[in-house]
Phi, psi and omega in degrees: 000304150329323148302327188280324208289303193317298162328324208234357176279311214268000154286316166305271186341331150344291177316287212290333179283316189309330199251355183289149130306153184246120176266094139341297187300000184295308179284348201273333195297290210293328174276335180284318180322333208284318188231062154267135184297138173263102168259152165205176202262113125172026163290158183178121158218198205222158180227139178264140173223139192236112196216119209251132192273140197253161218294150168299138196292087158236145190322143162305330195280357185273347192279353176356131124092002139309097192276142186260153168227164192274174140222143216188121200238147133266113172224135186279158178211123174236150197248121176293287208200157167282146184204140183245148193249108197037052144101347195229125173291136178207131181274121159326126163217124162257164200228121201226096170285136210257154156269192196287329202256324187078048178230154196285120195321152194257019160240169199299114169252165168276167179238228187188121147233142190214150200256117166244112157005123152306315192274118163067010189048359155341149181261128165281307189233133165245155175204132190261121208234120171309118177301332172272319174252012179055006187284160179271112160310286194184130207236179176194152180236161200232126163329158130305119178158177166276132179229171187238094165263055212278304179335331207250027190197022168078211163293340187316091169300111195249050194273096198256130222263152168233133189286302205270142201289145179106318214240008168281349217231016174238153187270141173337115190312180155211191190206142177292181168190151199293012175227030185084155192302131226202138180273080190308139187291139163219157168269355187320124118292175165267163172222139172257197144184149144219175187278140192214148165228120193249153205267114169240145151053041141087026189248147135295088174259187155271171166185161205265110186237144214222137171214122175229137169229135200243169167191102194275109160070007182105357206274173146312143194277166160235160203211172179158096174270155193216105176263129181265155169214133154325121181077000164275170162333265170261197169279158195246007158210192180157157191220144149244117209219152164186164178082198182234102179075005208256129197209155181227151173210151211202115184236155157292128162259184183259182204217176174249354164325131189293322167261036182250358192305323218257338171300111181312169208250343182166141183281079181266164198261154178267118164283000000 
């Protein structure tokens, strides 16, 4: 008797686990850590950005023998410092759009810093910087989560991924208000990812690709795909796209550093 009761707990228990949900995301969580940037502070490399210029808003037929043309920005990125911003450690990083040569534009441009969460690099802070007197124009702070602040950086795509388990998956705040709950503006995306294998300096590595997508107000979606490789910086390639047709694509350059050798020259996806 004894024996059939133990036999019938451990059919139940059986039941009850089976019947559980299975999070799935364990393994996909742990392959995404993997290709999380390793920062530190006086670290620095450069992004190349390419952007094709749009058409003037005038009646079409005036657009006649109208040609689009590139235009192609460098912006350097340095890690100051830690600094903590409401209670949360975050690395400083400035962001110094470059000429081509990488020497500084010869007229007065703004520059950028933006603070990303030690804990999972999530973005906190963006803050858009006078070049001359170094003062904050205008700054703004963003939830934990993948957020899109590309608007608060000029051409850059600044579409930032969140790494850490708990922070891809949450929903906007909201707030009460005297007519009932109201909905906070947010940059939140949604985020996808899978694993890919892409072809460098004629080698098959892995790599990570990430897609966050927003729909501002009902606006035209925005999209901003990020492919990551192990031991980079940043991404090592990215696309930013909204609108009807309007796209930006952005690669990590190499450096002459011995240990920067590895950054590809471009990102072929394996047919």
């Amino acid at each position: 008797m004894k024996h059939r009761n133990i036999r019938g707990a451990l059919f139940a228990f059986v039941l009850v686990v089976g019947s559980m949900p299975v999070h799935a995301a364990d393994g996909p969580v742990l392959k995404r850590m993997e290709f999380k940037p390793t920062l530190s502070t006086g670290g620095t490399w450069k992004v190349e950005v390419e952007k094709m210029s749009e058409a003037p808003d005038i009646p079409k037929e005036r657009l006649t023998g109208w040609k689009p043309t590139k235009s192609t920005v460098v912006y350097q990125f340095t890690v100051e410092a830690l600094e903590d911003i409401n209670m949360e450690s975050c690395y400083r990083i400035h962001i110094d759009p470059k000429t081509l040569d990488g020497k500084p534009y010869s007229i007065p441009v703004p520059y950028f810093r933006i603070y990303l969460r030690q804990a999972g690099l999530t973005l906190k802070k963006v803050e858009r910087l006078n070049s001359k007197t170094n003062h904050v124009q205008a700054s703004r702070l963003f939830e934990s989560g993948p957020v899109d602040a590309t608007d608060w950086v000029s051409d850059l795509p600044l579409a930032v991924p969140a790494f850490q388990e708990g922070q891809f998956d949450q929903e906007p705040l909201v707030k009460k208000s005297k007519g009932g709950i109201e909905h906070k503006s947010s940059d939140r995306c949604s985020q996808k990812e899978e694993t890919a294998r892409i072809r460098v300096d004629g080698k098959e590595i892995e790599a990570l690709k990430m897609t966050l997508e927003q729909n501002r107000n009902g606006d035209s979606l925005r999209r901003a795909t990020l492919t990551w490789v192990k031991g980079n910086p940043w991404w090592t390639e990215a696309t930013y796209e909204w609108g009807e047709g309007r796209k930006y694509s952005a690669k990590l350059l190499k450096d002459d550093k011995e240990d920067r050798k590895g950054i590809p020259d471009l990102v072929i996806p394996e047919k």
